[in-house]
N, C-alpha and C positions, 0 to 999 in steps of 0.2 A: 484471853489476852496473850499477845503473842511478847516474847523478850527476846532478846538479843544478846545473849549468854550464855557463858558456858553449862554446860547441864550441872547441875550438882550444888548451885551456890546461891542466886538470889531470891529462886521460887520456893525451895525447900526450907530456907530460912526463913522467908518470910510466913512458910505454911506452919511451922514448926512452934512452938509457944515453950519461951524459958523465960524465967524472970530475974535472972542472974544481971548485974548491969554488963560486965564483960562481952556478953552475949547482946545486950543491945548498942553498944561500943561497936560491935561487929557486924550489927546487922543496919547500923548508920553509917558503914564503911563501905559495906558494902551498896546499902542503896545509893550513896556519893557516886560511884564507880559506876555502876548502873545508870546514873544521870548520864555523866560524862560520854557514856558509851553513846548514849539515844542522840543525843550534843551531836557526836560527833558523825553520826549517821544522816542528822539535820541536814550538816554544813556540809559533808559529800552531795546530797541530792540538792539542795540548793546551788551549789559552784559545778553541776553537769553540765558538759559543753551545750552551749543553744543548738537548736538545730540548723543545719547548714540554709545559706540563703538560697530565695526563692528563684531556681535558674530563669536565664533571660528567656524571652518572646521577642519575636520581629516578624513583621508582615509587611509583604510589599516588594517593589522589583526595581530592577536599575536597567535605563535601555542604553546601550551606546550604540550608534551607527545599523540600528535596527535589529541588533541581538540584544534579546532579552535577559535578565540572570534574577530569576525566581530567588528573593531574598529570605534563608532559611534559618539561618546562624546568625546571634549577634555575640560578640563580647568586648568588656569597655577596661580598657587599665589605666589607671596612670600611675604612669613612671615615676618612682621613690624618691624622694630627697629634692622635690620641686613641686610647683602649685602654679604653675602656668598653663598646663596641657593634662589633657584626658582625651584616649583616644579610644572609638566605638568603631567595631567593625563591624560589617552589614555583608555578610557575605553567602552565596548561592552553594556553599559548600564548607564543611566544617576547616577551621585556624586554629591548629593544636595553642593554647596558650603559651608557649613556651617561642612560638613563630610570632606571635599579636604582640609579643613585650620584645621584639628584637628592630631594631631600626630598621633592618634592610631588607631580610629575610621574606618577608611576604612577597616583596616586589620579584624576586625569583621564583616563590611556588610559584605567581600568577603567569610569570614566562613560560612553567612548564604546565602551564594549564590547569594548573591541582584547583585552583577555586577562580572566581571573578566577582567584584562587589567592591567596595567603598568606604573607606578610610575617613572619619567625620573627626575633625580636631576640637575643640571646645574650653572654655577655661573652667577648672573645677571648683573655683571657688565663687567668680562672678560671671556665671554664662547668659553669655545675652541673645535676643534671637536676630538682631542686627550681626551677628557674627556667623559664617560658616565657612571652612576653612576643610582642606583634605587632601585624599589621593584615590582617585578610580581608579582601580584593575579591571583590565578589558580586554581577555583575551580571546581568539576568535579563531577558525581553524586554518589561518593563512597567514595572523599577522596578531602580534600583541601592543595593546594602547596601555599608555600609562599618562595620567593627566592628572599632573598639580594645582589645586586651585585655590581660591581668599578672596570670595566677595559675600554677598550677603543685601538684604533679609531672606531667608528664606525656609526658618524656624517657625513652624507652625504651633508648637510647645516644644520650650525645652525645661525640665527641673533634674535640679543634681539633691538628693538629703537622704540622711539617711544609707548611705555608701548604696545608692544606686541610682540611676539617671535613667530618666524616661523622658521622650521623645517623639514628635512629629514633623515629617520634614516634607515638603515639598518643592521642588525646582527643576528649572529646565535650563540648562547652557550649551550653546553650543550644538558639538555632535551627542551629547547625552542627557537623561531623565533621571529623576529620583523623587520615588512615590516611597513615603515608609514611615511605620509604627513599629516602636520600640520600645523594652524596659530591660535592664540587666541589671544585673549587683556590678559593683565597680571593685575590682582587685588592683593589688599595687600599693599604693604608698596610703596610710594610716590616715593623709591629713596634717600633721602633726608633725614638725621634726623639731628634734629635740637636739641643741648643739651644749656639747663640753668641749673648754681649753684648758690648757697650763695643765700641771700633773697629774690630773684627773684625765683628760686626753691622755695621757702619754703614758698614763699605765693602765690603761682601759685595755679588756679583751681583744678589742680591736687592733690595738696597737701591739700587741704583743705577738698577731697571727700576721700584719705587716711585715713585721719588723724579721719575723721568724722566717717567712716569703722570700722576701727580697735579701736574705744572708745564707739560704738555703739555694736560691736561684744562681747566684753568683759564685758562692764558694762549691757548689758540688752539682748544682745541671737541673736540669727539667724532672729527673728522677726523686730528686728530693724535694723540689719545691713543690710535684703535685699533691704533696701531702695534704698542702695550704691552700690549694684554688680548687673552683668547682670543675668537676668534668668538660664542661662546656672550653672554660678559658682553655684547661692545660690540654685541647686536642687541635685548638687553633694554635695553639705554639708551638705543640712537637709539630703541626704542618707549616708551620712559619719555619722553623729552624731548619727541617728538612728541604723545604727550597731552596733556605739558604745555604745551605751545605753546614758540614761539621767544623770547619775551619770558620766561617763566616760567623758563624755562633759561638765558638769558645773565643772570638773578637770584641763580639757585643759586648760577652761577660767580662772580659778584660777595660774594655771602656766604660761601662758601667760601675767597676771595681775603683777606677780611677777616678768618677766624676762625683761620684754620690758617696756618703760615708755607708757603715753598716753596723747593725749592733746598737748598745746604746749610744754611740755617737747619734744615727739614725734617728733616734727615739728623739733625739731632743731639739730634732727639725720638727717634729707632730706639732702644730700650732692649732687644732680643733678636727674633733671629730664632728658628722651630724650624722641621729641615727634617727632612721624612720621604719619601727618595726622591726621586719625580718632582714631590715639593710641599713647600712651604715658608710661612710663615705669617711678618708682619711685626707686629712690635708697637711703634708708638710713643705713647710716652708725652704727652700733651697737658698733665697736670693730676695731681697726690697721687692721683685714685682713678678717672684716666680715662686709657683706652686704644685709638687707634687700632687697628683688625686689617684687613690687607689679607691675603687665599690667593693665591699663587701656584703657577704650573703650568710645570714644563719640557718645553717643546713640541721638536719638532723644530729651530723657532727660537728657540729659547734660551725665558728664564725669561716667563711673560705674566701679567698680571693675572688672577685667576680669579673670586676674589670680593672688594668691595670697599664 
C-alpha cells in the first residue's frame, strides 16, 4: 500500500501496538488527517483541467473567377456578449485567431495576399440551412475580390452543440463556388451572458478598472492609462494620438474632462454590466437615450480595457 504521508507518522503508528487510550486518541487523529489527505487528493484529480478540444477539420475548395484556393484551415468564433452571429472561416492558409475575432483585419491580410477563402455567418443558437450569409476573400496575382453576400439554401448540414459546429455546404453564385466539410470547436462567447445593475454593477471589478481607465486617461495621458487596456487597444491609440499631434490630444483630454464626469461621480453613471466569460461589457448611462460602452477582457492580469 502506497500512503501519502509524511514518513514517520501514520504507517509506523499503525505498525506499532500500545494499548494506552491516549495513544489510540492519537492514532484516530491521526487516521482522520490521513483521510482528509486521500479526500483531498481525490478532489485535485477529479477537478483536472479536461483535455483541450478536439482541433478543427475542413475539406474542400472555393473557386472564384477560375482560381482555386485548396480549403485547409477552419476556425469558428462568436463574438461575446451577443447570440446573433457565429462566424467560420474556411481558409486555404492559416488566420491567427486574434485576426478571425477582429472585424476588419482579415479583409487586409486577404489584400496582401497572406490567405484567400470564406467568411460563413450563421446564427449560434437557431441555425437554419435556409440561411447563409458571409464574405469571400479572392485574391489573385493582379487584382483582389472581396464579395458580401445573404441568400440561401445552400446548407447541406449545418449543427451548432456542444461549443462546436459541424457543416456541409454546397453553392454556386455568380463568379464563385464552394464545395466544403467542416467541424471545429467554437471560441468566444460562453453562450451565456450574465447581466448585473444598481450597486452590484457599480462596484464590480469591472467598474472599478473603467472607472480607473478613463480618470488615468484624462488626468495623466496614455502612459497611465495603459496600465488598464490590453496591448492591442493602447497601440491603436498611441497611433491615433500620434496622427493627431500632441496638441490635438491634450484637447481631446480637455473635452473629455469637460463632458463626462470622473471618479465616483463616473461610477454612478454604471447602469449594468454583462459579463460573458473572459469579457465583460460596461454600460453607463450619460443621458435618457445615451449610453456609454466600454469591452473588457480578463487577462492573465486581471480585467483590461479592450474596446472603448
Amino acid at each position: 500500500m502506497t500512503y501519502f504521508l509524511v514518513p514517520g507518522t501514520f504507517p509506523q503508528i499503525i505498525v506499532g501496538h500500545d494499548s494506552r487510550r491516549s495513544n489510540v486518541r492519537e492514532k484516530i487523529a491521526v487516521m482522520r488527517h490521513a483521510l482528509r489527505l486521500i479526500g483531498c487528493l481525490v478532489i485535485a484529480l477529479l477537478s483536472a483541467p479536461a483535455a483541450a478540444a478536439e482541433p478543427g477539420t475542413v475539406k474542400g475548395r472555393l473557386t472564384y473567377d477560375g482560381k482555386v484556393y485548396t480549403l485547409r484551415h477552419v476556425y469558428a468564433w462568436q463574438p461575446p456578449l451577443q447570440d446573433e452571429e457565429l462566424w467560420i472561416y474556411l481558409t486555404d492558409q492559416p488566420l491567427s485567431p486574434a485576426a478571425a475575432q477582429h472585424g476588419s483585419l482579415p479583409e487586409q491580410l486577404a489584400r496582401d495576399k497572406r490567405f484567400g477563402g470564406i467568411k460563413l455567418i450563421v446564427h449560434p443558437v437557431k441555425p437554419r440551412l435556409g440561411d447563409m450569409k458571409g464574405v469571400v476573400y479572392a485574391p489573385r496575382d493582379d487584382v483582389f475580390s472581396l464579395e458580401k453576400f445573404n441568400f440561401g439554401p445552400d446548407w447541406q448540414a449545418l449543427t451548432i452543440s456542444g461549443r462546436r459546429v459541424t457543416g456541409k455546404a454546397r453553392t454556386q453564385w455568380m463568379s464563385w463556388t464552394l464545395e466544403a466539410e467542416f467541424s471545429a470547436p467554437v471560441e468566444g462567447s460562453t453562450g451565456t451572458v450574465r447581466r448585473i445593475t444598481g450597486a452590484e454593477a457599480q462596484r464590480s471589478p469591472q467598474a472599478d478598472v473603467f472607472i480607473a481607465f478613463e480618470k488615468a486617461l484624462v488626468e495623466e495621458g496614455l502612459d497611465a492609462a495603459g496600465a488598464y487596456m490590453m496591448p492591442e487597444i493602447l497601440a491603436g491609440m498611441r497611433a491615433w494620438a500620434k496622427e493627431q499631434g500632441a496638441a490635438s490630444f491634450k484637447e481631446f483630454r480637455a473635452k473629455r474632462r469637460a463632458s463626462k464626469p470622473l471618479g465616483e461621480a463616473r461610477r454612478k453613471q454604471i447602469s449594468r454590466i454583462d459579463i460573458d466569460g473572459d469579457y465583460a461589457e460596461v454600460g453607463a448611462r450619460t443621458g435618457p437615450d445615451t449610453v456609454d460602452i466600454a469591452v473588457l477582457f480578463k487577462s492573465r492580469d486581471g480585467w483590461k480595457i479592450e474596446k472603448w
